[in-house]
N, C-alpha and C positions, 0 to 999 in steps of 0.2 A: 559528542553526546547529542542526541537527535531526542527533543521534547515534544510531544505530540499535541501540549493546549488542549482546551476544550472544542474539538474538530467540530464544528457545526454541519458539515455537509456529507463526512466520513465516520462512519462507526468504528467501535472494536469490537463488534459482535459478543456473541457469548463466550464468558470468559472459563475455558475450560483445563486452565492450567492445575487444578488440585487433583484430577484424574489422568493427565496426559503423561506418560514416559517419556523424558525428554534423554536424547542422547546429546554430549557434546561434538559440535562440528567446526568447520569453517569455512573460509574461501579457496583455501589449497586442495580442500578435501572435493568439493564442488568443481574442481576444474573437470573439464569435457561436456558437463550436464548440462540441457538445456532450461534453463530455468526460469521459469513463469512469474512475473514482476507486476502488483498493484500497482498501476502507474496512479491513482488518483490518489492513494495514500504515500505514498511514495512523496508526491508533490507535496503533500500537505508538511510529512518531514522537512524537506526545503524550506516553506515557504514560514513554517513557523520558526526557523532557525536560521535562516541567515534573514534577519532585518536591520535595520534600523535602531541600533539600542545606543547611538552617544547622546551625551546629555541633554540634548533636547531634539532627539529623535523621536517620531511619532510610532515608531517601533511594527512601522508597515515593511513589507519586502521592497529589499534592495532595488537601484534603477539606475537607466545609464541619465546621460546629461537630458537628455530627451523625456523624461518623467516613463523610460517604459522599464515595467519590473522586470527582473535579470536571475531572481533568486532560482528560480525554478530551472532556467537555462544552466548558471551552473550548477547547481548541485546534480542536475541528468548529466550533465558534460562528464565531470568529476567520476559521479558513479558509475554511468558507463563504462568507460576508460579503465577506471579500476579492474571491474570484472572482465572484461575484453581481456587485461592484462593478466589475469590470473586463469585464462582457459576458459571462461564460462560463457556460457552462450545466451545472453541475456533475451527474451523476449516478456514487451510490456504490453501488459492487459488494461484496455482502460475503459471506464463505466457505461454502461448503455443508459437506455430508460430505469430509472428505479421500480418495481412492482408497486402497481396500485397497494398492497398490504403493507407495503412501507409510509405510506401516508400520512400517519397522523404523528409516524417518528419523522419524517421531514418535516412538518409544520410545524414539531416543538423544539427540531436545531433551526429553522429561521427561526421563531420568535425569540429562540434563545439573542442569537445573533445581531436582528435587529437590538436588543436590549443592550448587546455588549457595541455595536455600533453609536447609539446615545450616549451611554458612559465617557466612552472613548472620545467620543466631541465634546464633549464637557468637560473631561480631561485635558484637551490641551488647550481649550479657551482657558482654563484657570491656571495651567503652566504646571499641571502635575504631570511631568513623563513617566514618572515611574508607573500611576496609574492607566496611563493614555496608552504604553508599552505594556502590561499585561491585557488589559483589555485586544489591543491591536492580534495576539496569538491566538483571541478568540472569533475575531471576525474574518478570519483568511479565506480566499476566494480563490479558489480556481477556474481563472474564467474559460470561455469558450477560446479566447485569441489565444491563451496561454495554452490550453492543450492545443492549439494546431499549431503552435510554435514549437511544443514540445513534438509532436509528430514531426516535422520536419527537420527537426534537429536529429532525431531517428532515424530518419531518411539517409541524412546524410552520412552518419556514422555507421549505415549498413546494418542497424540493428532491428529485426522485424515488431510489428505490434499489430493489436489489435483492437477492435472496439468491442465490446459484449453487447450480447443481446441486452442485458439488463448487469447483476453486480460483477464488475472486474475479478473480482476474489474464486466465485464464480463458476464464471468462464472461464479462468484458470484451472479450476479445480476438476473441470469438464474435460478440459484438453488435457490434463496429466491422466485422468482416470482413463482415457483412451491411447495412454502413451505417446501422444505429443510433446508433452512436458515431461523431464526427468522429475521436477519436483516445482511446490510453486513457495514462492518468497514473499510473506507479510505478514504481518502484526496480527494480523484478523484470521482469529481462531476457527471463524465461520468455514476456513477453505477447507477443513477437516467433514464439517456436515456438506459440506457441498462435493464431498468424497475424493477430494482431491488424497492418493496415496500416502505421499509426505508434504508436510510440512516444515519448510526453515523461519523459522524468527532469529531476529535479530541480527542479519544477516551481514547487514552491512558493521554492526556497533560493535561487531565482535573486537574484542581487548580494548573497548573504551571503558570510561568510567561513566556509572550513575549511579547516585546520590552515594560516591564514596564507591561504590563496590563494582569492582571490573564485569561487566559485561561479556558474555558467550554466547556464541550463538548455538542455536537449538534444533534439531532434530527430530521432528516427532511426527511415527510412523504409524499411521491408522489402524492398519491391520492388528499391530502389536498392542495398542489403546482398547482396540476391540475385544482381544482377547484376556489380556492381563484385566481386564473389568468385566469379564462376560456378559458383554453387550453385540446384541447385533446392532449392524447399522442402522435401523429403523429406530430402535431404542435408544441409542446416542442421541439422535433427531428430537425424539419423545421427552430424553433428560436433558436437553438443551432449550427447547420451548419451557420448558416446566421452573428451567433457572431464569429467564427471560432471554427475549433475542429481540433483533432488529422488529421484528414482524409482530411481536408480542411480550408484555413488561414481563412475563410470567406469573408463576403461583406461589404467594405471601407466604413467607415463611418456609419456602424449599431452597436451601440451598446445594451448591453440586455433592457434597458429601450424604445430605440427607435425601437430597433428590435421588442418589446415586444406589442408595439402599432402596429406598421405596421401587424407583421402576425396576430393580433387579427381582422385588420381592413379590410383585405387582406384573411384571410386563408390559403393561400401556399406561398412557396416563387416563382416560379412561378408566380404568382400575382403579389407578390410584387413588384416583379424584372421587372413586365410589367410596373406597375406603377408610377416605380421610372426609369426606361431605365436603366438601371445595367442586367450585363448578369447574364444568370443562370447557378450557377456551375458547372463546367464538373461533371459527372460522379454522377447526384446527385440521380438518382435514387439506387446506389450501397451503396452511403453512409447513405441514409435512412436506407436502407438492414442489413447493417452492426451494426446500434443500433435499430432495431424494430424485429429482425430476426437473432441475431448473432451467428454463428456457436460455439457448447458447446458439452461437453464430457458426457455423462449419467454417473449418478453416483446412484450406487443400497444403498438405505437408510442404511444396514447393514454398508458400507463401512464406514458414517459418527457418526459409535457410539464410544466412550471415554473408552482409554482401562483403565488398572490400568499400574503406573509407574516400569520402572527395574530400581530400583536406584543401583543395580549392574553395570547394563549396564552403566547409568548416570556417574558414580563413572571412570570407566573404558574409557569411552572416554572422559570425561572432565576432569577430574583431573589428570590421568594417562599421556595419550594421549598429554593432552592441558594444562598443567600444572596449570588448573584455584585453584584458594585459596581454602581453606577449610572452610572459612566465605562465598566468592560467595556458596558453595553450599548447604550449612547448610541454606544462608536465603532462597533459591529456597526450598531446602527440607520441612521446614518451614510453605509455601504457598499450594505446595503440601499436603501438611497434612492436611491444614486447608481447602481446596476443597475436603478433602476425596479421593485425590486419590492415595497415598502413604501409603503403606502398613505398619503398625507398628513392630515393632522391628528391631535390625541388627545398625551394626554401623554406622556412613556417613566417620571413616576414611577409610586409603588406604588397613586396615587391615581385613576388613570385607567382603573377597571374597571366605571364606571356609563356608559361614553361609547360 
């Protein structure tokens, strides 16, 4: 089960699940496709779920003997591997510069952050773990060393990625809309305004449990969204500002069902907003801009093909380096094999670096 905490540096954008068409999927059904991966939310799944939780764990991400954290390493390793081994062609997108119009929503997850950072020390000078461990899933960091460890651990596994001009989600959503991406994979509803075709959630949780009830993954196909709600995409945009997004809290008292009448009834918010006497959001021509027109990094088709694995190199930074078990990497090698991209022969132990 993958709990997401209070993300301080990661949103869930607009939550547009009371009008989306969800179909159910999985990872068998996903084999061939090349699929477009949030790596910054991605991380945050890791880094909030595998920590530190025995009895007086400080409830931070996992580390080897060396104080360097590991969570992040496995859980890419793991997930990888998984997908590799099921056909899919994994590529990870990870965060550029945020948009200046994102601003004053970053400044209220640090102050959150910092808040939950003081708790958190106060918690364990007084020996409250349980405190000091919830707090801990709200201060998670993704730092700079840890995405270029995660980029190199990519590297090695032959898996491409890239960095966005600005949000991973995105760019994602950029490169499937141009048929780069068969589809893109994350939590964040926003990949749909930012026109990405399809959407998979839940992708990896699928036949886990949360809170009791089995998890599936999801399928949700814009075009189809578009249509079954008679919306153009402009007006999706319109009714997603209006519910609130990243870029703006939205308009008091609209929620996506009532919003979803009003702009069908209305057509812009503009309208709405005459109709109902509610002002029209600052800046909202920029925030339209920002998911109909989002600034993205070109990426030459060559860049996005699937190398073959160095399980030398693998060997050498993870088990070496990072002291991970010799069972973590035997089931990664495993998966690798069974996606064909690991080369046969040569040993997985520490002795097989003259071969």
């Amino acid at each position: 089960m993958h709990t997401y905490g209070d993300l301080q540096l990661k949103g869930m954008g607009c939550n547009l699940k009371d009008i989306a068409p969800k179909e159910q999927t999985n990872l068998k059904a996903l084999a061939g496709q090349r699929v477009g991966i949030d790596a910054f939310l991605t991380a945050f799944q890791f880094l909030t779920t595998m920590r530190d939780r025995s009895p007086q764990g400080d409830g931070m991400p996992l580390s080897d003997d060396n104080g360097n954290p590991v969570s992040h390493l496995m859980g890419f390793l793991h997930r990888t591997a998984t997908l590799i081994g099921h056909g899919i062609k994994p590529v990870y997108v990870f965060d550029g510069t945020s948009p200046a119009l994102k601003a004053d929503e970053m400044a209220a997850r640090r102050k959150r952050r910092l808040e939950a950072e003081a708790i958190h020390k106060e918690a364990l000078e007084a020996g409250d773990f349980t405190l000091a461990q919830k707090m801990a899933a709200r201060i998670m960091h993704y730092s700079p060393q840890m995405v270029e460890e995660t980029q190199r651990l990519l590297d090695l596994l032959g898996v491409p990625w890239v960095t966005a001009a600005a949000e991973g989600e995105a760019q994602a959503a950029v490169m499937a809309a141009k048929g780069q991406l068969d589809v893109v994979a994350t939590q964040d509803w926003d990949a749909l305004l930012y026109g990405s075709p399809v959407l998979i959630r839940n992708m990896m949780d699928d036949g886990s449990k949360r809170y009791g009830r089995v998890v599936h993954a999801e399928s949700i196909n814009l075009q189809t969204m578009l249509t079954e709600n008679d919306l153009s995409r402009e007006q999706l945009v319109d009714l997603a500002i209006m519910i609130g997004t990243d870029y703006h809290p939205g308009i008091k008292g609209i929620g996506p069902k009532t919003g979803l009448k009003l702009i069908k009834q209305h057509g812009t918010i503009e309208a709405v907003c005459e109709a109902k006497a509610k002002e029209v959001p600052e800046r909202l021509d920029e925030i339209r801009q920002i998911f109909l027109d989002h600034p993205s990094v070109e990426v030459a088709d060559e860049d996005l093909e699937q190398g073959q694995v160095d399980r030398k190199g693998l060997v050498q930074f993870l088990q070496v380096e990072r002291q991970f078990s010799q069972r973590r990497m035997d089931q990664a090698f495993e998966k690798l094999k069974e996606g064909g991209k690991l080369r046969e022969g040569g040993q997985t132990s520490l002795f097989s670096f003259d071969g």
